[in-house]
N, C-alpha and C positions, 0 to 999 in steps of 0.2 A: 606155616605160621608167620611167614615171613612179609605177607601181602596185609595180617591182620594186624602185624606190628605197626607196618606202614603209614593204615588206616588211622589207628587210634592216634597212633603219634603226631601224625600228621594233622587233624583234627583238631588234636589240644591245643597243639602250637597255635594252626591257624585263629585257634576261638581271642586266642590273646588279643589280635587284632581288633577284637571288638572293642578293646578300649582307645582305639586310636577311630578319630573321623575326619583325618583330613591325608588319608592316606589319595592321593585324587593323579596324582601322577606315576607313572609304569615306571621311575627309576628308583622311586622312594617305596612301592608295592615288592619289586623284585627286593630290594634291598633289607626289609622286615622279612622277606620267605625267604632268603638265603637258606636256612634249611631246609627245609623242604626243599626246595631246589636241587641241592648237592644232595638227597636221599634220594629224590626220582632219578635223578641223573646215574647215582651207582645202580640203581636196582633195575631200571629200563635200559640202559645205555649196558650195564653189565652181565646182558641174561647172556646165558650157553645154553642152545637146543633146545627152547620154549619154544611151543606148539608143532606143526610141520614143517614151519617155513627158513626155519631158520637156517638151515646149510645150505640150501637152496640159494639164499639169498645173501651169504657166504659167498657162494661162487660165482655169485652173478656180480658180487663187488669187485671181485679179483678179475674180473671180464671187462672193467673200467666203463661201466655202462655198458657196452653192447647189446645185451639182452633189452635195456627197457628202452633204449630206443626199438628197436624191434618193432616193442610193444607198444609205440608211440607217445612213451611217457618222454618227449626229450627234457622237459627240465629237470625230473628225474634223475635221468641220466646225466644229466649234467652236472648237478648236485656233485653225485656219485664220481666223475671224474675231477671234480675241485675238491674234493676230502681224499682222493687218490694224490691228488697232483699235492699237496698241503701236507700229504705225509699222512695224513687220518682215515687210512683205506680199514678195509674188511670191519674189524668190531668195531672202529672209531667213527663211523654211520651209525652206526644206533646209538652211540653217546651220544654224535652232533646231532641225529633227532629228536632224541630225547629232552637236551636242551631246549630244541626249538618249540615242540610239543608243549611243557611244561609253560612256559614265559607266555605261550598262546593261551592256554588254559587259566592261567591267574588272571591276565588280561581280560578276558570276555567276561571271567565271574567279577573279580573287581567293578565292572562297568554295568554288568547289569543287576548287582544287589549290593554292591558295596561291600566294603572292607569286614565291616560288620556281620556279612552273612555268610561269608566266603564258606567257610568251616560246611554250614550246610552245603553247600553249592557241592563244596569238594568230597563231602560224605554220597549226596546222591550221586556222582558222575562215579564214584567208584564201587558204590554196593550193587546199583542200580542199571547204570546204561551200558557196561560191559568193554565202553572203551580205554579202558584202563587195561586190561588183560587182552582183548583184539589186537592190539597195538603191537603187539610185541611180534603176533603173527605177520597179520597182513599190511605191514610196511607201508607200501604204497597207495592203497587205497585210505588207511588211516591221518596220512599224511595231507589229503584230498580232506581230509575230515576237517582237521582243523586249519585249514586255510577258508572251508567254506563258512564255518562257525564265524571265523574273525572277520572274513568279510561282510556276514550278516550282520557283525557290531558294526559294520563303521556304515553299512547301508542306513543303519537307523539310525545314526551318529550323522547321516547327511554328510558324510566323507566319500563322495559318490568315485572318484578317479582311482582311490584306495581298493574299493569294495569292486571296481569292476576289475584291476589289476588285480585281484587275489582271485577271482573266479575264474579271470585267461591260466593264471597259473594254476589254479586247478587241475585246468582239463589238459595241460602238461605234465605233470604230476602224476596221476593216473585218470588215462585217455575218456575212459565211459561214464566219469564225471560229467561228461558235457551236455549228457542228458539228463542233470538235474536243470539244466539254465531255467528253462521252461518255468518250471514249479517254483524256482528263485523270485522271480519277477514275478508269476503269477499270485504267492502268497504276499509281495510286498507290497504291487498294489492293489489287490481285489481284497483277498482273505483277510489279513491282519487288521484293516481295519474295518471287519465287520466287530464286533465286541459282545452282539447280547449274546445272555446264556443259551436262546434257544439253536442256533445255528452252532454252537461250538457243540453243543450236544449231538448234534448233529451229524457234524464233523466225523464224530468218534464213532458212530454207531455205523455208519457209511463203511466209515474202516472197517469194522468188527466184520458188516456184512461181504466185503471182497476182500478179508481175509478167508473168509470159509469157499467163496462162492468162484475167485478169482479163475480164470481157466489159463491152460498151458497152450491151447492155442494163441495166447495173446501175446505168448513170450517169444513162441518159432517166431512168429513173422519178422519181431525188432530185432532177435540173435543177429542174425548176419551182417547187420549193419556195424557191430562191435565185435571185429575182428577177432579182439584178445578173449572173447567166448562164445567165437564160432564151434570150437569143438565139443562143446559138452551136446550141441545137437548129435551127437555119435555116440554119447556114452549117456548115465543117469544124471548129468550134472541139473536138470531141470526137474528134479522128480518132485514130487508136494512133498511138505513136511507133516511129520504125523501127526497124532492130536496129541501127544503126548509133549512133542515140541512147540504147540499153539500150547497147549495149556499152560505152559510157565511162562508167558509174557502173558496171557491173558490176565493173568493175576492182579496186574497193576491198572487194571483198568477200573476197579474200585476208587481208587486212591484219583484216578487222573477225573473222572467225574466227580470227586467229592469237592477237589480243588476249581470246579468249572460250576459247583454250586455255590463257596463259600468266594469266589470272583467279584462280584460286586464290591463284596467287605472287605476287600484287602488292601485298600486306601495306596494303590498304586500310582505315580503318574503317569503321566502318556506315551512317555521311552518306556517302563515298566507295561505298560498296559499290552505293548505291541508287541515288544518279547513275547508277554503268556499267552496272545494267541497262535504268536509264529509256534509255539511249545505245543502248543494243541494241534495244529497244523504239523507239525513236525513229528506228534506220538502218531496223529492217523495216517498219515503217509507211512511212517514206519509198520504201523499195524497192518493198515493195507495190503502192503506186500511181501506180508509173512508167509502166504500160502508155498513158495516154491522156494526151495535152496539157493538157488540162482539169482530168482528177480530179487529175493529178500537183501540180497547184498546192498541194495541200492536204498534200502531202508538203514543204511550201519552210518548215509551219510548226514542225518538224523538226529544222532541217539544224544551228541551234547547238548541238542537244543530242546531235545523231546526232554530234559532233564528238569526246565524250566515250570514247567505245572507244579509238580510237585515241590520241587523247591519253593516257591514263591506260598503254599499252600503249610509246609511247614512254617517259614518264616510268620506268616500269621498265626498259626496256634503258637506259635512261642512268646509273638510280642501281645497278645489277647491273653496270656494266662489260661491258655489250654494245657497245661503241662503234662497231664493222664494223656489227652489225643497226640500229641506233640511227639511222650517217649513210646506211646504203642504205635506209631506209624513206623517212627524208626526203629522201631523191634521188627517189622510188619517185609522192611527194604532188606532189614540185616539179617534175617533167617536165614533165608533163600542162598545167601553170598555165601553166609558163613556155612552151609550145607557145602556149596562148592566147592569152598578151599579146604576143608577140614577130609571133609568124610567122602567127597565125589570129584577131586580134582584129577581129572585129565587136560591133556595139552595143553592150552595157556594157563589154566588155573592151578600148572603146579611151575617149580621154579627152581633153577638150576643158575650157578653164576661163573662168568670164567676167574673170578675171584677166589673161587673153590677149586679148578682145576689144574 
């Protein structure tokens, strides 16, 4: 109950902000989220033993890096030995990510729908794209997330020395990032700005089809080139996902073509307009590579931007006086979550604090 408290609370506050428009600077943004801030901060920064990873990665803090160099993550590791060295070793990394996380996350939605819409931005990224609850497991890959998020703000922010320093730090960070570069540069300049509706339909149904169709020969041959999962070629770590694990993201692919219908009408401008297609480009990518356990990891780095369709789709039935489409879409996001955390929570989606122990 403690993720759905979160939510709503979290939500209300934010909606406040709709009465403020000149919120336009990150010290005066952080400054009005103070709470919110200091609640991500205790509830992410203070899990005990969420999902598997958590002692794991425990021990690998008390190793003062070791391990993710290894694994070629050294800024990572680096990280890791300046919260050692600072006195904020073992649980005091998931606080200082936490922090970092959070301040990245107000920033990207701040920038790309304003103050005023935040509230949704931050409902979808938490009922919806799952990285709110990943997070907590997969450390370093998630960390990869949202550095790659904010540097796609400042790529379209034409902050280009910004945006290409957060993509090097990426692929330090956690190493097999570096095979999104490709897909970075080729959404920025071919895709995003194609705009009509017929290609972005396009987009998705491509996805839909090498979600089902995708083969695992495609995956042996690039495994070995990323060392840190070279070994699942020896065990099941490459197996397909069933239909029962396609069918619950397929769910959303309603809503993300309804949003790529009602596109024209959303009187965006043209920083707006190349987000929603990066968001289109970012759900079929994700979709894409739904088919295998393994490759699918590479669709997680995704999921805040794949958040954008939708968002940008509510935001119009809200300010058009769609209010019936508006609360059934968001009943549509929050079943599904609140199935999870209620009545089907395993590993991240349930919650544990060292606060309690």
């Amino acid at each position: 109950m403690i993720y759905l408290f979160f939510l709503f609370s979290s939500c209300c506050y934010l909606s406040v902000l709709r009465k403020y428009s000149d919120i336009h600077n990150v010290t005066k943004l952080l400054g009005f989220s103070f709470p919110i801030i200091l609640f991500w901060f205790l509830l992410i920064g203070g899990q005990y033993g969420v999902g598997t990873d958590y002692f794991s990665y425990m021990f690998h803090f008390m190793d003062n890096g070791g391990y993710f160099e290894r694994k070629g993550d050294y800024l990572f590791a680096t990280f890791v030995k300046f919260c050692n060295y600072i006195g904020m070793g073992g649980q005091g990394i998931f606080f200082a990510l936490s922090l970092i996380w959070i301040i990245i996350l107000l920033y990207v939605m701040q920038r790309i729908v304003g103050s005023k819409n935040i509230y949704i931005y931050f409902f979808v990224f938490v009922v919806y794209s799952g990285v709110f609850h990943n997070q907590m497991n997969i450390i370093r890959q998630y960390s990869a997330v949202y550095l790659l998020t904010l540097g796609v703000c400042f790529l379209y922010q034409k902050r280009y020395l910004f945006s290409i320093v957060l993509f090097v730090a990426m692929c330090f960070v956690h190493s097999s990032s570096i095979a999104l570069i490709p897909f970075i540069f080729i959404v920025y300049l071919f895709l995003s700005r194609v705009k009509k509706r017929f290609w972005l339909y396009m987009y998705v149904v491509c996805s839909i089809y090498f979600s089902i169709f995708f083969s695992i020969d495609f995956v042996v041959v690039f495994i070995p080139y990323f060392n840190q999962y070279a070994d699942y070629l020896k065990g099941d770590g490459i197996e397909a996902v069933d239909l029962m694990g396609r069918v619950t993201k397929y769910i959303y692919i309603p809503l993300v073509l309804y949003s790529i219908h009602l596109f024209p009408r959303m009187n965006l401008n043209e920083f707006q307009k190349q987000f929603f297609v990066t968001g289109i480009c970012a759900y079929s990518l994700k979709l894409a590579v739904l088919s295998m356990s393994l490759i699918g990891r590479l669709g997680r780095y995704y999921e805040i931007l794949a958040c954008i369709p939708i968002v940008f789709l509510l935001i119009h039935l809200k300010n058009h006086s769609r209010g019936s489409r508006f609360i059934l879409i968001l009943l549509y996001l929050f079943l599904p979550y609140f199935m999870k955390v209620v009545f089907f929570a395993v590993r991240e989606y349930t919650y544990n604090s060292v606060f309690f122990n």
